[in-house]
C-alpha positions in Angstrom: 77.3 -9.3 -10.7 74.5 -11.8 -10.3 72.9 -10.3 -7.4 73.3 -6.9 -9.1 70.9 -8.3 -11.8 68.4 -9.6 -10.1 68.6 -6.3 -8.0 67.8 -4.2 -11.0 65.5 -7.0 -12.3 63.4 -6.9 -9.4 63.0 -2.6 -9.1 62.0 -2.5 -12.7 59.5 -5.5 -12.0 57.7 -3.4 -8.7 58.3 0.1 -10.9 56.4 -2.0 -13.7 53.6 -3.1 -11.1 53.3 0.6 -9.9 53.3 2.2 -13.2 50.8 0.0 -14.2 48.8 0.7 -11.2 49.0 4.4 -11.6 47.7 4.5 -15.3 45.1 2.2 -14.5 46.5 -1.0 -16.3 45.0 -4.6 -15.0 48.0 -6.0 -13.1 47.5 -10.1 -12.9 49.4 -12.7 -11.6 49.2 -16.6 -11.3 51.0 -20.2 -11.0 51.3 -19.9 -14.5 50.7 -18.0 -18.0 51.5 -18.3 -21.6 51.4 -15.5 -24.1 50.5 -15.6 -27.8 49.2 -12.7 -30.5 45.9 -13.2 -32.0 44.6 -10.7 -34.9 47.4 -8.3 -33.5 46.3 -8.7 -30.1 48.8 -9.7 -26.9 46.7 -12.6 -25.6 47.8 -13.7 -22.1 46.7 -16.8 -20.1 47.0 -16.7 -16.4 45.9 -20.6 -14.6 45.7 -21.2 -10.9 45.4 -18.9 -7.7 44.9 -15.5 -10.3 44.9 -12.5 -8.7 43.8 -9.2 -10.5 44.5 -6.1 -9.4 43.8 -2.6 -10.3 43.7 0.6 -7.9 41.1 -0.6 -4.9 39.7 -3.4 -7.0 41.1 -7.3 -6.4 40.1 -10.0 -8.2 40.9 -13.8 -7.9 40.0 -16.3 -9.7 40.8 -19.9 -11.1 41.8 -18.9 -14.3 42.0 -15.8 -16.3 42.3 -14.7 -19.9 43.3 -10.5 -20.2 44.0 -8.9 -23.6 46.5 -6.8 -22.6 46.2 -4.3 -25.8 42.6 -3.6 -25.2 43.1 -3.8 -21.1 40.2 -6.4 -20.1 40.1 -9.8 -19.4 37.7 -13.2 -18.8 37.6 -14.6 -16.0 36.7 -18.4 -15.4 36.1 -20.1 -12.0 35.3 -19.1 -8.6 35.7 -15.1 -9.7 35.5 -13.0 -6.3 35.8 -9.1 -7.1 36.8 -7.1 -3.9 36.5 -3.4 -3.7 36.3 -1.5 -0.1 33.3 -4.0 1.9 31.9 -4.6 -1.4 32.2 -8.3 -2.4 31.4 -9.8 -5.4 30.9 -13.4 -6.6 30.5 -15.6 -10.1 31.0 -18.4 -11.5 32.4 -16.8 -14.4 33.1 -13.1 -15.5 34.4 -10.6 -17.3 36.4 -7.3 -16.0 37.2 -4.1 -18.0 40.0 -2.2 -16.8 39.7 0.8 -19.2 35.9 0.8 -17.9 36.4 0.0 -14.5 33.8 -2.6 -14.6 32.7 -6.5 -14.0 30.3 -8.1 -15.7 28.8 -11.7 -15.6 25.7 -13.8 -16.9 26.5 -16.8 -15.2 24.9 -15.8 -12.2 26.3 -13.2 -10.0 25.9 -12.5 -6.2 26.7 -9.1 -4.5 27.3 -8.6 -0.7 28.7 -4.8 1.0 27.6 -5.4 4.2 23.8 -3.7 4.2 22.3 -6.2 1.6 23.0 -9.2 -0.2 21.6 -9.0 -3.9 21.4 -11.9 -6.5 20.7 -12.1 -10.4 20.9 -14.0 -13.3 23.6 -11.7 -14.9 24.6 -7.7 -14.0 27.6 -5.3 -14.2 29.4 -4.0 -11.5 31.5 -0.4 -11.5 33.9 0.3 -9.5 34.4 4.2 -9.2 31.0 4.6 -8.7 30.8 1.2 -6.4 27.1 1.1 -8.2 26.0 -2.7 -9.7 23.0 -2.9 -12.9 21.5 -6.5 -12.3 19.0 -8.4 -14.4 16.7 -11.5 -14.4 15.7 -12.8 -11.1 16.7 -10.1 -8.9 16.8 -10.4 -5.1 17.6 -7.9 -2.7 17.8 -8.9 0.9 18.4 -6.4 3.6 17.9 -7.0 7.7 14.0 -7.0 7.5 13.1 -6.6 3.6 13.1 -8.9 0.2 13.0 -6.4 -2.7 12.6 -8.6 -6.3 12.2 -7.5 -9.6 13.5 -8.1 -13.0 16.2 -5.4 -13.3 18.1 -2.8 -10.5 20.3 -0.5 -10.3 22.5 -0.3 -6.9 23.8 2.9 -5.5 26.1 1.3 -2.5 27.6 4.0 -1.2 24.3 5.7 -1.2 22.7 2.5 -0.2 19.9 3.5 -2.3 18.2 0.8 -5.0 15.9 1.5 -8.3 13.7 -1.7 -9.1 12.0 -2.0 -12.1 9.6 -4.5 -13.6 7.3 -6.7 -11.6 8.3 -5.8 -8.3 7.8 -6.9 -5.0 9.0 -5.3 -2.1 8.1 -7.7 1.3 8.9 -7.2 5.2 7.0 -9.1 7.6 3.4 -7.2 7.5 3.3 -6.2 3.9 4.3 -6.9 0.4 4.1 -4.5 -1.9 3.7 -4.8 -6.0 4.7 -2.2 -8.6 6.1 -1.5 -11.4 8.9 0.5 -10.6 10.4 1.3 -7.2 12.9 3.7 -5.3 14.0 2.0 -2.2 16.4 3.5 0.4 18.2 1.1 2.5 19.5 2.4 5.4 15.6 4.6 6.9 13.9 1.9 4.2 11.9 5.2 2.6 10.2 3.4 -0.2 8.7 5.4 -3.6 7.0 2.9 -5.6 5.1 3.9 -9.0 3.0 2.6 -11.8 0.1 -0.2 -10.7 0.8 -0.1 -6.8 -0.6 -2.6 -5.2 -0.1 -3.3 -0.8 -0.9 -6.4 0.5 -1.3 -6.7 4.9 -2.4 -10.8 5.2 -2.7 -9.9 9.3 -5.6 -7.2 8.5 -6.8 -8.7 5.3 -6.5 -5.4 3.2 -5.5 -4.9 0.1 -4.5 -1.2 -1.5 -4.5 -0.2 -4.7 -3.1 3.1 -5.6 -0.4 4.9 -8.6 2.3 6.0 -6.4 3.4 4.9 -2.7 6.0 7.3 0.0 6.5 5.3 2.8 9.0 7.0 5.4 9.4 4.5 8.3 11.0 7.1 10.4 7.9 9.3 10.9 5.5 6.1 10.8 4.5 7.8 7.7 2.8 6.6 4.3 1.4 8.6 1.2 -0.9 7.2 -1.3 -1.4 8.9 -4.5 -3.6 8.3 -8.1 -7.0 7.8 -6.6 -6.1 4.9 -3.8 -8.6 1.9 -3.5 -8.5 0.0 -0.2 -9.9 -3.6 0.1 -10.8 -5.0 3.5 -12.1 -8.5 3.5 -14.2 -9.9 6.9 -15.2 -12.9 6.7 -18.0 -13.9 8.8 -17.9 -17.5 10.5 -20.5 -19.5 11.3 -19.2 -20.4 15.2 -20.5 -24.2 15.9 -19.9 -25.7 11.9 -16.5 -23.6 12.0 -17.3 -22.2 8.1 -17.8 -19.4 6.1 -21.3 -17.8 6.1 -20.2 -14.8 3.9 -17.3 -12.4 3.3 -18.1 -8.8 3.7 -15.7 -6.6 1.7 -15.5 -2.9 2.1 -14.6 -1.2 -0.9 -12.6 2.8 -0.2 -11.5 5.2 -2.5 -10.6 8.6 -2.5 -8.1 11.2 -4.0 -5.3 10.6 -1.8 -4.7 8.1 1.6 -2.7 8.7 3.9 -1.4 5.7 6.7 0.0 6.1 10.3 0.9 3.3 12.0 2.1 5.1 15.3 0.2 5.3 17.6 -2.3 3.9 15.8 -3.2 1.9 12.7 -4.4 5.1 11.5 -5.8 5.9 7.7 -7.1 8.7 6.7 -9.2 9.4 3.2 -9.0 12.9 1.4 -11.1 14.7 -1.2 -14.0 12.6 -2.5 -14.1 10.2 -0.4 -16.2 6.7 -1.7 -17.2 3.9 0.7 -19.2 0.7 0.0 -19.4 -2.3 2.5 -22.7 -4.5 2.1 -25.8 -2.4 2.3 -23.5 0.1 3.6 -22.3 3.4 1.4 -21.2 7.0 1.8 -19.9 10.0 0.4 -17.8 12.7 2.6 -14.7 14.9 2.1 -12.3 13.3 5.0 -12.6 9.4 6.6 -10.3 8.5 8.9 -10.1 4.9 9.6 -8.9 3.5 12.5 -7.6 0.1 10.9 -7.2 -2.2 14.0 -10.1 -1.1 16.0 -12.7 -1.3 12.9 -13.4 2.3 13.4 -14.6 4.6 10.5 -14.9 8.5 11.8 -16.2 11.4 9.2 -16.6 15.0 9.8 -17.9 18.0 7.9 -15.2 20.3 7.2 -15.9 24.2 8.4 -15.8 25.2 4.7 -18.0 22.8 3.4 -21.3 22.9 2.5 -22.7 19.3 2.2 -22.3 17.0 5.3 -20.9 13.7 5.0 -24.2 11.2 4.0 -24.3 7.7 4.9 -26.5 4.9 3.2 -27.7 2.2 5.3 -30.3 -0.3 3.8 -33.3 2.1 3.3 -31.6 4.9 5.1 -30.0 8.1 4.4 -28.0 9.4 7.7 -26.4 12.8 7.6 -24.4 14.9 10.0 -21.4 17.1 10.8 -19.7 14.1 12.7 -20.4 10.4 12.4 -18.6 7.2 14.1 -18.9 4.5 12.5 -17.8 0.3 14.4 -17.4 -2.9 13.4 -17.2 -5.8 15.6 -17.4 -8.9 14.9 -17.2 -8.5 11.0 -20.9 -6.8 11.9 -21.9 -3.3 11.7 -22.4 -2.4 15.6 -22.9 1.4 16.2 -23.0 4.5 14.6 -23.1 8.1 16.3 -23.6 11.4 14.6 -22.8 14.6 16.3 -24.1 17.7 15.2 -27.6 18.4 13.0 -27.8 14.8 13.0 -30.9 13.8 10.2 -31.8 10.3 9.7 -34.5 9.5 6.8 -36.0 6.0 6.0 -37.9 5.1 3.2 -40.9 3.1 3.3 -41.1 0.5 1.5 -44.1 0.8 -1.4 -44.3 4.3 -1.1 -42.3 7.2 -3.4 -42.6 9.9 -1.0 -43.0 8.5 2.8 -40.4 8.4 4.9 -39.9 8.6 8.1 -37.5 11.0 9.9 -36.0 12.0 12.7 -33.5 15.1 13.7 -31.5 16.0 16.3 -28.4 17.6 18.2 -27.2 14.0 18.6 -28.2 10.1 17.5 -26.9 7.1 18.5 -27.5 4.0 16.6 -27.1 0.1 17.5 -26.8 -2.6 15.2 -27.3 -6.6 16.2 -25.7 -8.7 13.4 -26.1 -5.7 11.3 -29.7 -4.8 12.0 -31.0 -1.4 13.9 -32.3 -3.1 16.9 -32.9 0.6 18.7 -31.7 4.6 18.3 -31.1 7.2 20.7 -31.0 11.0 20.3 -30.9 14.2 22.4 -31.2 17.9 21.7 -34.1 19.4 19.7 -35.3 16.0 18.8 -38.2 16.3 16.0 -39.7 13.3 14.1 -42.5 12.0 11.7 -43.2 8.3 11.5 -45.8 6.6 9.4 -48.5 4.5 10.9 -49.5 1.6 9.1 -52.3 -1.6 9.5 -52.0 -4.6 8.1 -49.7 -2.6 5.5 -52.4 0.0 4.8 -51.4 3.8 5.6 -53.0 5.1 8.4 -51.8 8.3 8.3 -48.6 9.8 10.6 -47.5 10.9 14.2 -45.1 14.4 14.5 -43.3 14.4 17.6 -41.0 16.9 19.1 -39.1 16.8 22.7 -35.4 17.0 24.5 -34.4 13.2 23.9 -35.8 10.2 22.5 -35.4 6.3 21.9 -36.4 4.5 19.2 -36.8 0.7 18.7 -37.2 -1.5 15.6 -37.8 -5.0 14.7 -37.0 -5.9 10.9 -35.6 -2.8 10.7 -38.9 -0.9 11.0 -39.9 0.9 14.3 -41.8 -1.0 16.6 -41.4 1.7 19.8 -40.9 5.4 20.1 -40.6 6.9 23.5 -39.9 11.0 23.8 -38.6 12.7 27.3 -38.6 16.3 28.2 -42.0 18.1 27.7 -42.7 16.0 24.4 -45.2 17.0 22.0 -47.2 14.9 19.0 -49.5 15.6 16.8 -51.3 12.8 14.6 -52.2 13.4 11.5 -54.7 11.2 9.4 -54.3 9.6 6.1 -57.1 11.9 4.4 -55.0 14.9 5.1 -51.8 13.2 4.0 -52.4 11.3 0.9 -50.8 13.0 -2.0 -49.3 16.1 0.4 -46.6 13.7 1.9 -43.6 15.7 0.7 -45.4 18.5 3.1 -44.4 16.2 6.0 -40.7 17.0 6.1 -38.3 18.1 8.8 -36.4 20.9 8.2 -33.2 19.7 7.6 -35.2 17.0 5.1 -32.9 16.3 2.0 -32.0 13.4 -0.2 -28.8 12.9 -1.8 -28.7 11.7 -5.1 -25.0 10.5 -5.1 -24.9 7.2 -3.1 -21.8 5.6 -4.7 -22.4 1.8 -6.2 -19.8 -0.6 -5.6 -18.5 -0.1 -9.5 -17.9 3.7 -9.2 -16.2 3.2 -6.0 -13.7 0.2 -7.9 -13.7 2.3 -11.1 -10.4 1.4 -13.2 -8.8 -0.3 -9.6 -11.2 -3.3 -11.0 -9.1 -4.2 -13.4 -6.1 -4.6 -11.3 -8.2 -6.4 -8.4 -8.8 -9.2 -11.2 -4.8 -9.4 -12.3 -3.6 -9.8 -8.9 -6.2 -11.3 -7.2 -4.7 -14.8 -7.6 -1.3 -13.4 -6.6 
């Protein structure tokens, strides 16, 4: 009879368990527990070795208070919530069964095999396997740190919403916004609202509205007029110090980056560009970021030619190559109509010019130390002695080199056939804007360093301590 009982004792105990698991009920067991009703509530107290079970989800825990009317309970002590490769740990929790859901603010840590993530406090749902997590949030993955101040966790998506003061960091970039969207298993990245990228190797610094980075095509969009930063700083080689920094200022309507094969950017649609006594305005830049190479082109459709401000110059063309070496402007080469026009110092309306199919131009420490250029060369250089004007010399031939000292020419040599005429300063004074080539125009739209900036400013001075 005895055996009987504990027979029928035991099948109504496992059809308890399994009834209980099939409507959804909490099923907990420990060392111990005590019951007790409070306010009409079935208060039970599990202590030592609790487990919690419900469907897929296991909990253990130290201790455990459930409330078996309202299906929840608090959970005290080394609290571990298992569901599938999810993990969860906490010093101390709180799981609702009617809910399906954990919830802690006494720190909580999350691990399901593709990233560990940590907060201050943050729920956890079970039928969606998705976690919200607030206050000091970390996100580590294999090769990124995501933190913010809240995030929301899609784990069988492996997909991640940050918001507030995020930073997103891998081992060439960090990244600041104010909200971002970041996949975990291709790490495709959509960050909004006061974008800022950070690359310490090549000393830039972006500032943009929106970022789409997809790491499988080697791909990144930047969107809401983008400003790029690039800091050279130019060293003084024996005392081992800083002579100056050199910071080139880009903006246009839209960037976009390629890092394979090259460190490739490339400007779009209004295209700003200050560096030094260095400016321009053109429709498309791309710039190659790791070779200091800046290369503009006129577009078929377009009518003005991208224009290029050097000191006193204006230097136009359908193609221009820009390098840097050495923190140092070092060449420039134009192909197509290429137009160069100097101002002379003193003088409204001299300047001297000089056209051609191609130019090439060489820099030393930033000064034009000599040009060359081929193909229907024409130009018109002022004479001058002892600074007074002496009048002009019109040349024309196949090729040409010039060569300067302080930036004004000090040598012109012409090949093929070349023709000059001189003109004196009686014939010239007061008719100077007669002396033009054809292609002679000035552009009236060299960008300062503050429209190129515009609004970006005011986020270079927030973060620039950062």
């Amino acid at each position: 009879m005895k055996r009987i009982t504990l027979v029928l004792l035991c099948f109504f105990a496992f059809n308890g368990f399994a009834l209980a698991q099939q409507s959804g009920q909490m099923v907990i067991v420990g060392k111990s527990f005590t019951g007790k009703k409070v306010n009409g509530m079935t208060i039970r107290e599990f202590i030592g070795n609790v487990v919690i079970t419900q469907k897929d989800v296991r909990i253990t825990c130290d201790r455990a208070i459930q409330n078996l009317d309202e299906n929840k309970a608090e959970l005290i002590g080394n609290v571990i919530v298992k569901q599938d490769t999810i993990t969860i740990k906490t010093p101390r929790g709180f799981y609702f069964g009617n809910e399906k859901k954990a919830y802690s603010y006494s720190g909580i840590f999350l691990d399901d095999g593709h990233v560990n993530l940590t907060a201050d406090s943050g729920y956890y749902f079970s039928e969606k396997e998705s976690a919200s997590f607030f206050g000091n949030v970390k996100l580590i993955d294999s090769s990124r740190t995501l933190l913010s101040d809240s995030l929301f966790y899609f784990s069988k998506k492996d997909s991640s919403l940050a918001t507030g003061n995020v930073v997103l960091q891998d081992s060439a970039s960090t990244i600041f916004s104010d909200s971002l969207i970041y996949l975990t298993r291709n790490k495709f990245t959509d960050a909004r609202g006061k974008v800022k990228i950070k690359n310490k190797k090549e000393a830039i610094t972006i500032f943009a509205e929106r970022l789409l980075n997809y790491p499988d095509s080697n791909y990144t969009l930047l969107l809401g007029r983008p400003l790029l930063m690039k800091i050279d700083t130019v060293k003084n080689a024996e005392k081992d110090s800083v002579v100056r920094e050199d910071t080139l200022f880009l903006s246009a309507n839209k960037m976009e980056s390629y890092s394979v094969p090259a460190s490739l950017l490339i400007a779009k649609d209004s295209v700003l560009i200050v560096r030094r006594n260095f400016a321009s305005v053109n429709k498309i830049t791309f710039f190659y970021r790791g070779e200091n190479k800046i290369l503009t082109f006129k577009r078929n459709d377009e009518e003005q030619p991208p224009v290029i401000w050097q000191e006193n110059s204006q230097l136009t063309g359908d193609s221009i190559a820009i390098s840097i070496k050495n923190n140092s402007l070092k060449r420039i080469d134009v192909f197509g109509n290429a137009v160069i026009i100097s101002k002379n110092k003193g003088y409204d309306y001299r300047f001297d010019q000089l056209s051609g199919d191609t130019l090439k131009m060489f820099f030393d420490k930033g000064e034009l130390k000599k040009t060359f250029v081929t193909g229907n060369v024409l130009s018109i250089y002022y004479l001058y002695d002892k600074g007074k004007a002496e009048g002009l010399i019109k040349s024309s031939g196949d090729a040409a080199k010039i060569f300067f000292q302080k930036n004004q020419v000090s040598k012109v040599k012409f090949y093929g056939q070349p023709e000059s005429d001189y003109h004196p300063e009686k014939l010239i004074e007061g008719e100077e804007q007669s002396f033009t080539v054809p292609a002679f125009y000035l552009y009236k739209n060299k960008p300062s360093r503050r429209k190129v900036i515009g609004e970006k400013g005011i986020l270079i001075k927030d973060k620039q301590n950062e």
